[in-house]
Every structure is written in C-alpha cells, then in structure tokens.
C-alpha positions in Angstrom: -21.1 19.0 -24.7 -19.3 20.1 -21.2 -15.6 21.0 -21.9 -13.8 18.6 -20.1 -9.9 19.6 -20.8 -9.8 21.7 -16.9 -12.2 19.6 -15.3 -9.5 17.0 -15.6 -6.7 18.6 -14.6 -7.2 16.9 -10.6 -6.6 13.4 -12.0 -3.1 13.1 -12.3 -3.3 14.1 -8.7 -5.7 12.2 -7.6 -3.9 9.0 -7.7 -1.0 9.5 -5.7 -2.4 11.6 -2.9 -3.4 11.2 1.3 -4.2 13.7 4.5 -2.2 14.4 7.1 -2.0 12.2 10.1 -2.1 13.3 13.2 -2.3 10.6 16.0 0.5 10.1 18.1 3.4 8.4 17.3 3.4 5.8 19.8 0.7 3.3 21.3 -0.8 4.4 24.1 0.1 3.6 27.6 -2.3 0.7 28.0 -0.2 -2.1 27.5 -0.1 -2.1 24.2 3.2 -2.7 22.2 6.0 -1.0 21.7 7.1 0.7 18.4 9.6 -1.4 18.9 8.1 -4.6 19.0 5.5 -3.2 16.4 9.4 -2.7 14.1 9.9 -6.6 14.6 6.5 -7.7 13.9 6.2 -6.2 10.7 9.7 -6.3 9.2 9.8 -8.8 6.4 8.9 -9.6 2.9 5.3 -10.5 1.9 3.7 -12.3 -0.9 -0.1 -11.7 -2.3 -2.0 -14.9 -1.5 -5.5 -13.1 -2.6 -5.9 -14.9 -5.5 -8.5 -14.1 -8.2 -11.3 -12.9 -6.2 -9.5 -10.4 -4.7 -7.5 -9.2 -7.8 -11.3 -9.1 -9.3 -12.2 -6.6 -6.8 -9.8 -4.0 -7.5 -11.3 -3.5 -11.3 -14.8 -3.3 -9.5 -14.1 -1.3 -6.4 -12.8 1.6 -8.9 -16.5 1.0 -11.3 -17.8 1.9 -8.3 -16.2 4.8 -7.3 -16.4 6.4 -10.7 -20.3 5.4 -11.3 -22.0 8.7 -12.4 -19.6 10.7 -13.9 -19.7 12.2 -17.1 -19.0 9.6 -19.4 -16.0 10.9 -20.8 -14.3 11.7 -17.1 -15.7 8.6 -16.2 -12.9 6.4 -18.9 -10.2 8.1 -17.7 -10.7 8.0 -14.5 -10.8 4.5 -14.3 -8.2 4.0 -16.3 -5.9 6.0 -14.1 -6.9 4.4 -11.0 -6.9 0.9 -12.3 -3.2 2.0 -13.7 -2.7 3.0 -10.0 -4.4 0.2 -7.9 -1.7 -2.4 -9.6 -1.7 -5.0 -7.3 2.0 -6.1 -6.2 3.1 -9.4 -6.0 5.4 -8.9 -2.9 6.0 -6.0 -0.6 8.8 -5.7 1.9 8.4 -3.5 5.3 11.7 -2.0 6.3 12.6 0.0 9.4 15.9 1.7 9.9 17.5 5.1 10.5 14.3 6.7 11.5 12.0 5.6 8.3 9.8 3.3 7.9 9.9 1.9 3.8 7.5 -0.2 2.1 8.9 -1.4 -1.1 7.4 -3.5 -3.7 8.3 -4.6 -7.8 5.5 -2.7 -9.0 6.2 0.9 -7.7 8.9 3.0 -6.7 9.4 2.8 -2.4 7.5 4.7 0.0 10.0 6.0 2.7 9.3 8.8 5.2 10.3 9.5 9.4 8.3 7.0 11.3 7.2 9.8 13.4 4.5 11.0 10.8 6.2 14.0 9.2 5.9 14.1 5.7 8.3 13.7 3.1 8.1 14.4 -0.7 6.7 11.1 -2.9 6.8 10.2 -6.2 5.6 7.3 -8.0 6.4 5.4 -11.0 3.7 7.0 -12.8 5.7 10.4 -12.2 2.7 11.6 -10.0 3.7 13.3 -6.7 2.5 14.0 -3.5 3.7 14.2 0.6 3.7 11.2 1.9 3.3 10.1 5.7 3.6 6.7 7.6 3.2 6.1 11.1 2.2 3.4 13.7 -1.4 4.2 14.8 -2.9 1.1 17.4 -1.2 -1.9 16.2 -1.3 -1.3 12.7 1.2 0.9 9.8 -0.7 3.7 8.3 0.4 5.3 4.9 -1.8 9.1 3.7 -0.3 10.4 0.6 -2.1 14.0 0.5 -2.5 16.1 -2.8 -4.4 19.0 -3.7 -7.4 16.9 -5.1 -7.7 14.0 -3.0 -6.0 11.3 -0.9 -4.8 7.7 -0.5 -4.7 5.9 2.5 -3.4 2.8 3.3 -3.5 0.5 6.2 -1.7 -2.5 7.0 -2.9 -4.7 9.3 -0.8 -7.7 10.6 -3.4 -10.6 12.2 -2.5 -12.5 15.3 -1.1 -15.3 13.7 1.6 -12.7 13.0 2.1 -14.4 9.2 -1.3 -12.7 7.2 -1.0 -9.3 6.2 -3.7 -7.5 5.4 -4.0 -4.2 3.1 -6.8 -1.7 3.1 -6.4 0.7 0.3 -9.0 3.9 -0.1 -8.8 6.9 -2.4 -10.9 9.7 -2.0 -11.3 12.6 -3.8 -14.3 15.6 -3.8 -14.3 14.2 -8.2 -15.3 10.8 -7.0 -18.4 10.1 -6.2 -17.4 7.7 -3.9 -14.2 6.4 -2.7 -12.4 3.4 -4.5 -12.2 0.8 -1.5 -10.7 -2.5 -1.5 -8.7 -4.9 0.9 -5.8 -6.9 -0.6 -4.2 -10.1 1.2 -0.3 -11.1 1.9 1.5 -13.5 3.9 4.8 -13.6 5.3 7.7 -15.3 2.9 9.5 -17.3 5.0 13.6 -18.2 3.8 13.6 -21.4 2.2 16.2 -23.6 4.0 18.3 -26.4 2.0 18.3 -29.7 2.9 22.3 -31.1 3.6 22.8 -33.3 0.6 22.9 -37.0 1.4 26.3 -38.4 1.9 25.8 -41.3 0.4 24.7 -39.7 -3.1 27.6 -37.2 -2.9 30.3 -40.1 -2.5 29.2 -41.3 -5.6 29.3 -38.6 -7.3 25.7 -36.9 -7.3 25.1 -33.5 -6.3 
C-alpha cells in the first residue's frame, strides 16, 4: 500500500491558499467606474438566498475535484475542503483606511490594501496563507496563495445592484481538478419601524 503520511503534508495548505494578482488596481480609462463608486456599490451586508440547490452543489463540486485519488487521500481531502467550502450565511464588504474586508460568521475576516499587495491570512481552521484583494473590471477579486495551491474568489455584483454573486475555485497540482462552485447573496436592507399608532398608545398599547 503507497505511504501516504508525506503525500499529505500539501492539504492543510491547500485550503487556505490563492496566486498573486496582478491587474491594475483601477478600471481602465474607458468609462468604466471608479474605485470609488465600485467602494459604494459593494459596501453592505449580504445574506445567502441560494437555497438548497446551491448548498447541494458545494458537497458535489469537491466529489468532483477529488474523483481519482487514492482512496485514502481521497477522504481527507474532501473532508477538508468540505470543512473549508462552509457556506456563510451573511457576508459584509467593508472599505476603509486603505483595505478592503470581507467579513462573515463562519470565518475569521479577510482584510488586505485594496491595491493588491498581500497581507498575511489566517483562518479559523488555523491554516495560513497571503492573501490579496483588489478591484479587477467591475468585480472584487480575493487569491489566497500557498505553497500547494490557491483559492480564488470573485464577487460579482449584478446590475440590479441588490444580487451578489460568489465564484469560489480552489486549485491545487493534488487535485485532479479544481473544486468550482458559485454561491448566491442579496443585499440586507435595514428594516425600518413603523411609528406606533397614536391611537393604541393613548390607551395604553405599545
């Protein structure tokens, strides 16, 4: 039977990682947005609206990817990357002192320069990597980028400037194929109470 004790030594790694980007940092001159007005569009909290089907994919997407390994490699590597793909319920884009943040209730934040330069990452699984963000078109691009691999992710806000969309893909030279899957949010609007009818509180009624 193969040894498999240093052939998976990469996983731990492979979960967490992404390349370098290196488009510019703003739109181009074609009258396209500004960063600034790419800052306003995407600041706010958003909720997952994919429902079942897409929380189905995730699980599948990662069969997929680890379809033909050795059986053994093959359990835990899905089990990590299933562990890793947790979808969120809510994630909130932040933009302030030169960083761009994407926070959420199931990980720790990712926060970098919005210029692209990379900063150190570590998630809540204690797995590390450098982490970049950036702007590229009209969309928020995250890598991650580790020894063995990389994550990307790309968020993509539609037209109707409410739906969110989130293309995650994690490659690495031990997958046979990358683990691909798109995940769906929309914008959480503050709820706004309604004045409480005079009538009721006179008597007494909240």
């Amino acid at each position: 039977m193969p040894s498999t004790r240093g052939g998976l030594r990469w996983l731990p790694v492979l979960v967490t990682v992404v390349c370098s980007l290196h488009a510019p940092r703003s739109v181009a001159s074609d009258g396209g947005p500004s960063i600034d007005e790419l800052r306003q569009r995407y600041a706010g909290e958003y909720q997952f609206v994919g429902g079942a089907a897409e929380r189905a994919q995730v699980p599948a997407a990662v069969e997929r990817s680890v379809d033909g390994m050795f059986f053994i490699a093959r359990g835990i590597a899905y089990d990590r990357l299933v562990r890793t793909c947790e979808i969120c319920n809510s994630y909130t884009l932040g933009f302030g002192g030169g960083n761009i943040s994407v926070a959420g209730p199931c990980q720790r934040s990712d926060v970098s320069p919005e210029d692209g330069r990379e900063a150190d990452h570590r998630t809540k699984l204690d797995d590390t990597s450098k982490l970049s963000q950036r702007f590229v078109g009209e969309t928020l691009v995250q890598h991650f980028r580790g020894e063995e691999g990389a994550r990307k992710v790309v968020w993509t806000l539609l037209p109707d400037g409410e739906t969110l969309r989130v293309q995650v893909v994690i490659s690495s030279k031990h997958l046979p194929s990358p683990v691909d899957y798109t995940l769906t949010y929309r914008r959480k609007r503050a709820t706004v109470q309604a004045p409480a009818d005079p009538q009721l509180r006179d008597a007494g009624m909240p």
